[in-house]
C-alpha positions in Angstrom: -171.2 -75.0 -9.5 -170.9 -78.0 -7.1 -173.5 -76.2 -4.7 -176.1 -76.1 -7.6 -176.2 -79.9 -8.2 -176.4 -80.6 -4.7 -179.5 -78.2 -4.4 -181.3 -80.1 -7.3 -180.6 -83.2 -5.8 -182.3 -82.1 -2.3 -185.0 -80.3 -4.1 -186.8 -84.2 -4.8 -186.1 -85.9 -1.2 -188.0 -82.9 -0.2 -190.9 -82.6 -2.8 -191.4 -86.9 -1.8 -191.6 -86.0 1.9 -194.5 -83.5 1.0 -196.3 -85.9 -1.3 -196.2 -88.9 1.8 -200.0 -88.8 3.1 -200.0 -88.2 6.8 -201.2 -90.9 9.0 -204.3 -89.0 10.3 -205.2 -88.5 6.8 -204.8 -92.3 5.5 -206.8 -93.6 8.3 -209.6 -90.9 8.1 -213.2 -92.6 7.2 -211.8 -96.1 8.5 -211.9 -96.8 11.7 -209.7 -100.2 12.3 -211.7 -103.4 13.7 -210.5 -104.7 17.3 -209.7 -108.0 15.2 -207.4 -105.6 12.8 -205.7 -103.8 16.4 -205.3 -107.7 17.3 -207.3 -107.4 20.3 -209.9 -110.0 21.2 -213.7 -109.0 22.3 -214.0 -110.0 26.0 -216.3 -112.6 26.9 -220.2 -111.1 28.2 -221.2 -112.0 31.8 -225.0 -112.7 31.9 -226.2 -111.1 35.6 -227.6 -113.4 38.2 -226.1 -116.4 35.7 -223.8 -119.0 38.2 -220.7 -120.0 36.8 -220.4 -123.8 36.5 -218.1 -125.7 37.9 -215.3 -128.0 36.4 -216.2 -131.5 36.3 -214.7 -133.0 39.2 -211.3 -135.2 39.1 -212.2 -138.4 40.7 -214.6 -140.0 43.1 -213.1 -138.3 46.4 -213.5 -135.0 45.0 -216.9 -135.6 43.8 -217.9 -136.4 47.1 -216.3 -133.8 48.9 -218.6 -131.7 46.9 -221.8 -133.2 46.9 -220.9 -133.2 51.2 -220.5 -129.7 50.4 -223.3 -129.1 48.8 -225.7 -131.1 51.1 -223.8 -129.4 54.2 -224.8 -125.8 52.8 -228.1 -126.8 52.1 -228.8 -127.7 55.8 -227.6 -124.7 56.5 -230.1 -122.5 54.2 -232.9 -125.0 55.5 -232.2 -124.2 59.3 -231.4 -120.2 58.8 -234.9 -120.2 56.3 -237.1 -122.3 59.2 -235.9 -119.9 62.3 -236.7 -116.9 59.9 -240.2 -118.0 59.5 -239.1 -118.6 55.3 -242.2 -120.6 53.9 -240.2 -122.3 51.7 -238.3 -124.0 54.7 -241.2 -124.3 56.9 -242.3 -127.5 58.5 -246.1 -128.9 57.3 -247.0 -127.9 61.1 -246.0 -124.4 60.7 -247.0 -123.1 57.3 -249.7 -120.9 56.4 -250.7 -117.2 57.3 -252.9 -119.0 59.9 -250.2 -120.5 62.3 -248.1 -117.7 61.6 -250.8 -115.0 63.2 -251.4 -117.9 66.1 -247.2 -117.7 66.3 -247.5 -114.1 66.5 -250.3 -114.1 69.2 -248.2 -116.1 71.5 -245.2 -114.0 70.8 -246.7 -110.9 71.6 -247.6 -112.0 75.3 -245.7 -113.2 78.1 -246.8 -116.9 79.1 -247.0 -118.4 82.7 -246.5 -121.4 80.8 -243.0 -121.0 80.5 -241.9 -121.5 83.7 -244.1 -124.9 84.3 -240.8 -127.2 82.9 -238.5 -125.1 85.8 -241.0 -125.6 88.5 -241.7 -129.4 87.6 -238.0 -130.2 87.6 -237.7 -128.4 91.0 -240.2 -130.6 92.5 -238.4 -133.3 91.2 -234.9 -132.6 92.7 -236.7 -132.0 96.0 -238.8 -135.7 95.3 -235.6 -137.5 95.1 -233.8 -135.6 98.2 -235.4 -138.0 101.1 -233.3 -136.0 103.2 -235.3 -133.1 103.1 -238.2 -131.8 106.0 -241.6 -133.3 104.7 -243.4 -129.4 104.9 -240.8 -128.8 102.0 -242.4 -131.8 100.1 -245.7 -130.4 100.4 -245.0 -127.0 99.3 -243.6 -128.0 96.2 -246.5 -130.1 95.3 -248.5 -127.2 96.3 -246.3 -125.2 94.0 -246.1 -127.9 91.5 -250.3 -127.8 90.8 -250.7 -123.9 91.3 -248.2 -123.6 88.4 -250.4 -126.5 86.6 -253.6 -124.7 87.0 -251.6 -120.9 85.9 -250.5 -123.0 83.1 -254.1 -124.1 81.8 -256.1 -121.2 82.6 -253.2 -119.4 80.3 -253.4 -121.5 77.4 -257.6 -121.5 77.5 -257.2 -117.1 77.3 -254.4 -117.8 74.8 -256.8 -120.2 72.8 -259.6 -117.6 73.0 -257.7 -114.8 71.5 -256.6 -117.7 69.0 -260.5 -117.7 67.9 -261.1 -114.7 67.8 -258.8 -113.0 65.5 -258.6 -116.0 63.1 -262.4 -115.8 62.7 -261.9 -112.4 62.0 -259.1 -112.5 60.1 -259.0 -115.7 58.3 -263.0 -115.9 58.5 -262.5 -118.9 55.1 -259.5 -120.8 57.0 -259.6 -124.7 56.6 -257.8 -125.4 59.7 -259.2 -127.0 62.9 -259.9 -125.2 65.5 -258.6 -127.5 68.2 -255.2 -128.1 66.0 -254.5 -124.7 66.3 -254.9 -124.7 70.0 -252.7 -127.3 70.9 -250.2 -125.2 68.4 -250.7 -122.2 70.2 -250.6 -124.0 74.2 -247.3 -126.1 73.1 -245.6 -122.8 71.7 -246.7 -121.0 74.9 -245.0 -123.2 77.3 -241.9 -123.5 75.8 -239.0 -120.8 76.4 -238.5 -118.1 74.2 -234.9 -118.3 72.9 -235.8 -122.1 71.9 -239.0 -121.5 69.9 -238.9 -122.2 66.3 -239.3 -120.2 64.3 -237.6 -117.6 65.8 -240.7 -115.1 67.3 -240.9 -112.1 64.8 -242.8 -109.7 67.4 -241.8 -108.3 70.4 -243.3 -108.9 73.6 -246.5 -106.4 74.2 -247.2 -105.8 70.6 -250.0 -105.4 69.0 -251.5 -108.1 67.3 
């Protein structure tokens, strides 16, 4: 007999474990919010968008940012103008026009380049009164050979100038004569210290 009335009593734990919906089967056809998981929805990063940056704390700080800032600047400036970057460019140097007359120069080697090394050799040797007076004359004679090399450069360099920006740029505003003395003063200075930097290589085609 005592068996029997514990079996009855089991029989309704049992029959309320059975009735208890299952958790897949409450939450089926509701699918929880992130708000309702207590999560929060991550902040969207536009692309290409700069973050700002905190106001500064004082007036040293502010500085030290705007010297920053300026110091940076100078920096883009200088890289853009040796990398021929319009934007950066000097009023001298812009313009598809200078930049083929750049380009023309570039492409050829220049007697004109070794005129500053032979004038300060025959200074060194004008200041040395020490020296045999035959050596004097030969580096005057030196001196004006270089000089004439020099100018009968810079007149071929100025006639290739013509020609392809008549053919080129046949509409061009720019004077002729400007764009000489461009082309002669680029042609007559070294070049590792041309700016901007020379973007062809020597013997290239033009």
């Amino acid at each position: 007999m005592p068996s029997l009335f514990r079996r009855k009593s089991e029989e309704p734990a049992a029959a309320v474990a059975v009735s208890e919906p299952e958790p897949d089967q409450a939450s089926k056809g509701h699918t929880p919010s992130k708000r309702e998981l207590g999560q929060k929805t991550p902040k969207q990063v536009v692309a290409g968008r700069r973050v700002p940056e905190p106001p500064a704390a004082n007036r040293r700080e502010a500085a030290k940012r705007l010297r920053d800032k300026q110091r940076q600047e100078r920096i883009e400036a200088r890289e853009g103008m040796a990398n021929g970057d319009e934007r950066f460019l000097l009023a001298r140097d812009k313009g598809p026009v200078r930049k083929l007359v750049r380009d023309i120069v570039d492409s050829r080697r220049t007697i004109g380049t070794w005129f500053f090394g032979t004038t300060f050799l025959v200074m060194i040797v004008g200041f040395n009164r020490t020296l045999n007076p035959s050596i004097y004359m030969a580096a005057n004679a030196l001196f004006f050979v270089m000089l004439l090399a020099t100018l009968v450069d810079g007149f071929m360099i100025s006639r290739t100038v013509k020609k392809l920006v008549r053919q080129r740029f046949p509409d061009a505003k720019d004077r002729m004569g400007s764009l000489y003395l461009y082309a002669v003063m680029r042609s007559i200075s070294f070049r590792f210290i041309r700016n901007p930097k020379p973007q062809v290589k020597v013997g290239q085609a033009i």
